[in-house]
Backbone as a printed PyTorch tensor [residue, N CA C, xyz], in Angstrom:
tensor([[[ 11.9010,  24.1230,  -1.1600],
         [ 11.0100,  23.8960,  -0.0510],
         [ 11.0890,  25.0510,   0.9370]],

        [[ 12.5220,  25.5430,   1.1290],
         [ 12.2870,  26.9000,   2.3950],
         [ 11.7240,  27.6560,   1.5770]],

        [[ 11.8140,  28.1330,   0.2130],
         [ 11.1480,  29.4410,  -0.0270],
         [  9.6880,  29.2440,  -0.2890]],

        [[  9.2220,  28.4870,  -0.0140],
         [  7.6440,  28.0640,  -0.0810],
         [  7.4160,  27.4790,   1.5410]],

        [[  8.0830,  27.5790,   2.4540],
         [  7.9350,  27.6000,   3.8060],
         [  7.8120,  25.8340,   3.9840]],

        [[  7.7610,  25.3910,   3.0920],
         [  7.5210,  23.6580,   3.3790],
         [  8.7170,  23.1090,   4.3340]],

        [[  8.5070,  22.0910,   5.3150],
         [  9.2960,  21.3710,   5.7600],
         [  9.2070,  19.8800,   6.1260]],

        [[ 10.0740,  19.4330,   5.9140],
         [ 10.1450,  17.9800,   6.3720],
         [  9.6010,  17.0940,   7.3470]],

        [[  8.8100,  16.1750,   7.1640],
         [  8.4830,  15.7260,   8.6820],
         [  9.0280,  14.4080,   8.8300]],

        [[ 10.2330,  14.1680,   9.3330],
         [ 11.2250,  13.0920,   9.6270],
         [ 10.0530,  11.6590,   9.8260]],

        [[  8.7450,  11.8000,  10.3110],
         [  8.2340,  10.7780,  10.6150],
         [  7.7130,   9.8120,   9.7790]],

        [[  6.9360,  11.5270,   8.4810],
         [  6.2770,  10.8470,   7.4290],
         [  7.3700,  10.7270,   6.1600]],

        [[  8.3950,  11.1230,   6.5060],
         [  8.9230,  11.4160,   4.8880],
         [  9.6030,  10.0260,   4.6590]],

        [[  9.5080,   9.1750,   3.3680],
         [ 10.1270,   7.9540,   3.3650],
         [ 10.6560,   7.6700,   1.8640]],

        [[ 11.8460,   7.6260,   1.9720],
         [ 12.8380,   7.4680,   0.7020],
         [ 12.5790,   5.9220,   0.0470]],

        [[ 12.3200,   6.0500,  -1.6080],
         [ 12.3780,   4.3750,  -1.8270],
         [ 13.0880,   4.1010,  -2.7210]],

        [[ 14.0850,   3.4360,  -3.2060],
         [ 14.5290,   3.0320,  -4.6780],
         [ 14.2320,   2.0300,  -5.2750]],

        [[ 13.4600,   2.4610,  -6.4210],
         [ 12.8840,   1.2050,  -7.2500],
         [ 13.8760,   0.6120,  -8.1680]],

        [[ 14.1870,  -0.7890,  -8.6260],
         [ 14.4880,  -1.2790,  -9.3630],
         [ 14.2210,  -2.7730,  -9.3000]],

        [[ 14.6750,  -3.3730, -10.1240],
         [ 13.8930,  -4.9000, -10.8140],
         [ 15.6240,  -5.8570, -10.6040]],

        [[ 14.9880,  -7.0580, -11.0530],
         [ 16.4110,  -8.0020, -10.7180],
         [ 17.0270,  -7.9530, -12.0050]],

        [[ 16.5830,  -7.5960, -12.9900],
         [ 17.5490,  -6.9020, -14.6380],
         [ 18.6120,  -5.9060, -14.3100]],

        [[ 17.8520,  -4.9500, -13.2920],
         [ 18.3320,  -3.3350, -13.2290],
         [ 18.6550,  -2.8890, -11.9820]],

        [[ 19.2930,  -3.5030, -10.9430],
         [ 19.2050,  -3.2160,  -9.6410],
         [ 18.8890,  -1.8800,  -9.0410]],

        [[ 18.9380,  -1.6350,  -8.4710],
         [ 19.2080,  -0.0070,  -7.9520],
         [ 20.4740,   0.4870,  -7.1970]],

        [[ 20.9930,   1.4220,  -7.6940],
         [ 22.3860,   2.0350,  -7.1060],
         [ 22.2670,   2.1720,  -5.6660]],

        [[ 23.6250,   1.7870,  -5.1400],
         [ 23.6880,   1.4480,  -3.3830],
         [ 23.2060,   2.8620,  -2.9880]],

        [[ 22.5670,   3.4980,  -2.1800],
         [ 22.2130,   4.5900,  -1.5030],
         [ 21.8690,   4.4560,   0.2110]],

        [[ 22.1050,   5.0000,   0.9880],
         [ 21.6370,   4.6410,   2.0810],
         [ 20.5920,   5.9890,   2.4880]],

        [[ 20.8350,   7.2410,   2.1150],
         [ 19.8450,   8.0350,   2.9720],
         [ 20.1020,   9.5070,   1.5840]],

        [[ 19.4210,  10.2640,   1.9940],
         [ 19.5700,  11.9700,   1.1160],
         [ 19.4580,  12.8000,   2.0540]],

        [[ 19.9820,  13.6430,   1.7810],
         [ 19.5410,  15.0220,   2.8930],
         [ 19.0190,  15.9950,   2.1020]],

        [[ 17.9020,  16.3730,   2.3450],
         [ 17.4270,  17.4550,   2.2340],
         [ 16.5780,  18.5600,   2.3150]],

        [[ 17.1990,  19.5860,   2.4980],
         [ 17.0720,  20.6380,   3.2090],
         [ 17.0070,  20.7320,   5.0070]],

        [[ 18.7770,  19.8800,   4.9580],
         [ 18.9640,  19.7970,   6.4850],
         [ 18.1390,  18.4910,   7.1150]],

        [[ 17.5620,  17.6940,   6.4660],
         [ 17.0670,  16.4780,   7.3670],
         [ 17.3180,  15.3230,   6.6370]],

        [[ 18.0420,  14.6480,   7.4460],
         [ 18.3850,  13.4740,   6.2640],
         [ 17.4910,  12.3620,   6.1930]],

        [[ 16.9860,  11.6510,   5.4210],
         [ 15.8160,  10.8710,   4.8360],
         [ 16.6260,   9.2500,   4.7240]],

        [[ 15.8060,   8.3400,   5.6080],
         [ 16.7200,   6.7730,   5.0240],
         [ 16.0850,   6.2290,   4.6300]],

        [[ 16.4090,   5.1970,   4.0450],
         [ 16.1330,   4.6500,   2.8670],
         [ 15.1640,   3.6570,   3.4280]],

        [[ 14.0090,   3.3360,   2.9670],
         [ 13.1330,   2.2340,   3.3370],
         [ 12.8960,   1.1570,   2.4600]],

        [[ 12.5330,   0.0460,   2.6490],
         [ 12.4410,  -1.3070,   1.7190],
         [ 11.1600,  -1.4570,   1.0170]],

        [[ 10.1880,  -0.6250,   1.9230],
         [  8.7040,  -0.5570,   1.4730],
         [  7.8010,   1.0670,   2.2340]],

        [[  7.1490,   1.6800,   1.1350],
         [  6.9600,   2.8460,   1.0760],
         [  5.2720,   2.9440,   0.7460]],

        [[  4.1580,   3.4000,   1.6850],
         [  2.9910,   3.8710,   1.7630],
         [  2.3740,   4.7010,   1.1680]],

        [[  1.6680,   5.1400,  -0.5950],
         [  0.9680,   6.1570,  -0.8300],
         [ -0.2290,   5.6710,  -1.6280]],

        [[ -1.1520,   6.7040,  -0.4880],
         [ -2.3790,   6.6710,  -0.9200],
         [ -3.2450,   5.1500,  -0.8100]],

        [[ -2.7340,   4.4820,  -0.6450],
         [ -3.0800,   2.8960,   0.3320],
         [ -2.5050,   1.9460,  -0.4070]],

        [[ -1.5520,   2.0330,  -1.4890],
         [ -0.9210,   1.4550,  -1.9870],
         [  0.3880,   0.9740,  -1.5310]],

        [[  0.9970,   0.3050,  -1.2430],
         [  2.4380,  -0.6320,  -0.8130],
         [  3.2890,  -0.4690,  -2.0740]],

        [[  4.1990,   0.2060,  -1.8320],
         [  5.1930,  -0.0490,  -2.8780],
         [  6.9290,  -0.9160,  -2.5390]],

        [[  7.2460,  -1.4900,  -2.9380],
         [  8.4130,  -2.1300,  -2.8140],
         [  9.8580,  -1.9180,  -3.5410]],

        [[ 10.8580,  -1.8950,  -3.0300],
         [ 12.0100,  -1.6620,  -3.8610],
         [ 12.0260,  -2.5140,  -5.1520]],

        [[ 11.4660,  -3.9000,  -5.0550],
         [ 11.5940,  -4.4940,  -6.6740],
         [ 10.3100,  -4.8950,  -7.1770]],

        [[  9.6400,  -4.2300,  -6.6850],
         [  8.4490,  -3.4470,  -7.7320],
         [  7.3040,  -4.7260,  -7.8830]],

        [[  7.4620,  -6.1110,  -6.9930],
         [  6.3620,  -6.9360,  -7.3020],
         [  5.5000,  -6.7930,  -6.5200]],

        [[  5.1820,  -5.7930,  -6.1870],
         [  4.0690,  -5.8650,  -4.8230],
         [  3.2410,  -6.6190,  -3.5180]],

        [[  4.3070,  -7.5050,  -3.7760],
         [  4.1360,  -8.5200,  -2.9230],
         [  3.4650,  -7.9950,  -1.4530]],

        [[  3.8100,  -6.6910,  -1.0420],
         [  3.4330,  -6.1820,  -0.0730],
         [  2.1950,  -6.0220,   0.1200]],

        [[  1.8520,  -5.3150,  -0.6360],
         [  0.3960,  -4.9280,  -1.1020],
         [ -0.3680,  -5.8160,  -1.3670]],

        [[ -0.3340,  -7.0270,  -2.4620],
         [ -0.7780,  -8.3260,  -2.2310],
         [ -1.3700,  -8.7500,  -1.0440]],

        [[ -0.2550,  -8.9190,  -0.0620],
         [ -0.9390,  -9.3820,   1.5050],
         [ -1.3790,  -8.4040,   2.1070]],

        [[ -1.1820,  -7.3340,   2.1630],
         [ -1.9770,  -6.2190,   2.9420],
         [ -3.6470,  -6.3190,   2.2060]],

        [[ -3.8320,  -6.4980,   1.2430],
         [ -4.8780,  -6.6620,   0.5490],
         [ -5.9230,  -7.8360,   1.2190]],

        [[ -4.8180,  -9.2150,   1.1000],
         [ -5.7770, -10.3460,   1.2320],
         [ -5.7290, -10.4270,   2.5800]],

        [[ -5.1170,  -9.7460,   3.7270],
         [ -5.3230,  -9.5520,   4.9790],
         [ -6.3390,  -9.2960,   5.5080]],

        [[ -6.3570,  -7.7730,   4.6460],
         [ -7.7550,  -7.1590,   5.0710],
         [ -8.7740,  -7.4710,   4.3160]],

        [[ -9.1550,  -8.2080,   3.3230],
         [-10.5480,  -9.2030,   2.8990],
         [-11.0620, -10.4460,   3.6550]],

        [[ -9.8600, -11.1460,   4.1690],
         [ -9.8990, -12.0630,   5.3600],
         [-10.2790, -11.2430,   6.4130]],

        [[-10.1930, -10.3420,   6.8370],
         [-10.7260,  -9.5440,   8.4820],
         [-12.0610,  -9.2860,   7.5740]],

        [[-12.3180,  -8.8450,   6.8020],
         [-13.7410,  -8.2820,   6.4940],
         [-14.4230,  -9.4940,   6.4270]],

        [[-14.4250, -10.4660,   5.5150],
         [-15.0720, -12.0260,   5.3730],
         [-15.2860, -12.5580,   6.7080]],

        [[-14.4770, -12.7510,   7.3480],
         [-14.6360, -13.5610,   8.5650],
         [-16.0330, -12.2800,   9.7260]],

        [[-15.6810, -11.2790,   9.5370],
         [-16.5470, -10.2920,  10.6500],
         [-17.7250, -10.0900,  10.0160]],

        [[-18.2180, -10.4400,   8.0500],
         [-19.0400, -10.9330,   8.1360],
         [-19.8860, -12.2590,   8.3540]],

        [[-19.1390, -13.1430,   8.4190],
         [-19.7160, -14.2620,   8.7550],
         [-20.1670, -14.8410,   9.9670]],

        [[-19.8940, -13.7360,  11.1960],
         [-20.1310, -13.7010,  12.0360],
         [-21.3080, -13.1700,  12.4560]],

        [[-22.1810, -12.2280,  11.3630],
         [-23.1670, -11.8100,  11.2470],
         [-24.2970, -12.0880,  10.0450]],

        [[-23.7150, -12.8230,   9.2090],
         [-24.7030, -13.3890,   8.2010],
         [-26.0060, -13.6320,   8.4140]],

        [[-26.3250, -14.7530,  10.3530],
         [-27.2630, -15.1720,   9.8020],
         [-28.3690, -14.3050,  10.4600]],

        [[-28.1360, -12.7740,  10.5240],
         [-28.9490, -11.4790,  10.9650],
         [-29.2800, -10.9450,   9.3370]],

        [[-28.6910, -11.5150,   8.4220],
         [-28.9290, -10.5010,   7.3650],
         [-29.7740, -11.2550,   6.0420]],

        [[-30.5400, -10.5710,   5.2340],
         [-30.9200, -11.4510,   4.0090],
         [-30.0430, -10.8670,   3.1690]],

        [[-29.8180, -12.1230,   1.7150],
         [-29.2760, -12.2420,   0.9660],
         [-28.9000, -10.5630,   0.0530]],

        [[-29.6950,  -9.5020,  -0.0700],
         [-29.2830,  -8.2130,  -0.6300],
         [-28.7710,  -7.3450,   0.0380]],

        [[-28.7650,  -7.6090,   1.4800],
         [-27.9670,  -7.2200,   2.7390],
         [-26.0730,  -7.6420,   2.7030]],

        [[-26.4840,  -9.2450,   2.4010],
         [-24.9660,  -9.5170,   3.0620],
         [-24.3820,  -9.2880,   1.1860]],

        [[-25.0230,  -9.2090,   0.5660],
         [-24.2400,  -8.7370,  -1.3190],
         [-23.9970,  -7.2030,  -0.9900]],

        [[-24.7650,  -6.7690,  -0.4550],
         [-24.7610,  -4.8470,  -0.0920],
         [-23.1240,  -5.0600,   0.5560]],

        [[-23.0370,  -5.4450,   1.6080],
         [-21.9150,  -5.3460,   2.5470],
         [-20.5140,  -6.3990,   1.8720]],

        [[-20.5990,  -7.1820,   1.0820],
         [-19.5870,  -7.6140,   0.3310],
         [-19.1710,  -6.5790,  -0.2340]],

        [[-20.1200,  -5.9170,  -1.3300],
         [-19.4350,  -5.5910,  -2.1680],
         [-18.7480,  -3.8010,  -1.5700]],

        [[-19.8320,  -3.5780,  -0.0210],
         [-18.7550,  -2.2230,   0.5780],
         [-17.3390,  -2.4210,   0.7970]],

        [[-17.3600,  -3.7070,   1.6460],
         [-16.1800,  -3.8770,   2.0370],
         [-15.1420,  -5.2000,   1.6940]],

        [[-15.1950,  -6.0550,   0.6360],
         [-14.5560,  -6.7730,   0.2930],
         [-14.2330,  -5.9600,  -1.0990]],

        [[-15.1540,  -6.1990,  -1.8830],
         [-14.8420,  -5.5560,  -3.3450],
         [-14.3140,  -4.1030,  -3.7710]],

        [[-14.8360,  -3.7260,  -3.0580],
         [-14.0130,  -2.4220,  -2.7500],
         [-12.3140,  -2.2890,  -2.3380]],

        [[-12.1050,  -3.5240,  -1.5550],
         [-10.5470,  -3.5470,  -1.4980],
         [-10.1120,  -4.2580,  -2.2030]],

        [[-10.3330,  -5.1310,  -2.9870],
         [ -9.9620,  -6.0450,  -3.9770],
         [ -9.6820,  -4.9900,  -5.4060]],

        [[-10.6680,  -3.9680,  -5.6700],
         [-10.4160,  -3.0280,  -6.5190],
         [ -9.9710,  -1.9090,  -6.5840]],

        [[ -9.5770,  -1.2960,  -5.4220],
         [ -8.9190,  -0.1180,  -5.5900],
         [ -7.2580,  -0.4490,  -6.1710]],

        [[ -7.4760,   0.9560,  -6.9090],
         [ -5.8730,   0.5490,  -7.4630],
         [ -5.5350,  -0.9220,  -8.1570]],

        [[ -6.1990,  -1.7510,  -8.4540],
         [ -5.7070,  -3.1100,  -9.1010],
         [ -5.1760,  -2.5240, -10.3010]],

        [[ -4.8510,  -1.4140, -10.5600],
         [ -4.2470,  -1.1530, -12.0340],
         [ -2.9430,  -1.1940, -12.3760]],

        [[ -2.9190,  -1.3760, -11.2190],
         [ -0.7810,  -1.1120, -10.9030],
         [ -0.9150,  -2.4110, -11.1320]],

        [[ -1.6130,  -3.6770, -10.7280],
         [ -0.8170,  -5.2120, -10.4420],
         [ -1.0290,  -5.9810, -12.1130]],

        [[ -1.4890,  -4.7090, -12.7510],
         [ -1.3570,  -5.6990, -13.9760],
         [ -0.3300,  -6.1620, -14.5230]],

        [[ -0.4380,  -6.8940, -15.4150],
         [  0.9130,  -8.1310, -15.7330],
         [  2.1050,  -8.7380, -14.7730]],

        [[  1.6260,  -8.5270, -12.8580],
         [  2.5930,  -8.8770, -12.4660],
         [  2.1830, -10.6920, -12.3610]],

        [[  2.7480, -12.2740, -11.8990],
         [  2.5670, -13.4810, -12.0100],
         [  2.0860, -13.2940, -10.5000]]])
């Protein structure tokens, strides 16, 4: 990272260890490197995905059905301004659209 001038940004940088209840993950508390030490987090942010130390996404799950509940409800507050290819237009911007991004990761989880 120094010889490519890159550096750390303590705010965004976030350490995760994955493992399952078969395979735990080895005790770790933090890494250092290149002079900034990094701690360990329970749940980790990329690309709008939630990831979790034991990998069921439970996180992401509710961050998901959170924000389909805020979208559903703020349309229903405006439904009865819209006709029927209007309020299917705006479902499928903003509900279906979060319901499908990334659903590829949650396959085979219960």
């Amino acid at each position: 990272m120094i010889l490519n001038g890159l550096k750390l940004s303590e705010g965004k940088t976030e350490l995760l260890l994955l493992g399952t209840r078969y395979r735990p993950s080895p005790l770790l508390e933090f890494v250092c490197v290149g002079g900034e030490t990094i701690q360990l987090s329970s749940s980790v942010r990329n690309l709008g995905v939630i990831l979790d130390t034991s990998v069921d996404m439970e996180d992401h799950i509710k961050k998901i059905c959170k924000t389909c509940h805020f979208h559903l409800t703020s349309i229903s507050k405006i439904r009865l301004y819209l006709d029927c290819d209007s309020t299917e237009t705006i479902l499928h911007a903003f509900v279906t659209t979060n319901l499908d991004y990334c659903n590829a990761i949650l396959y085979g989880l219960p």
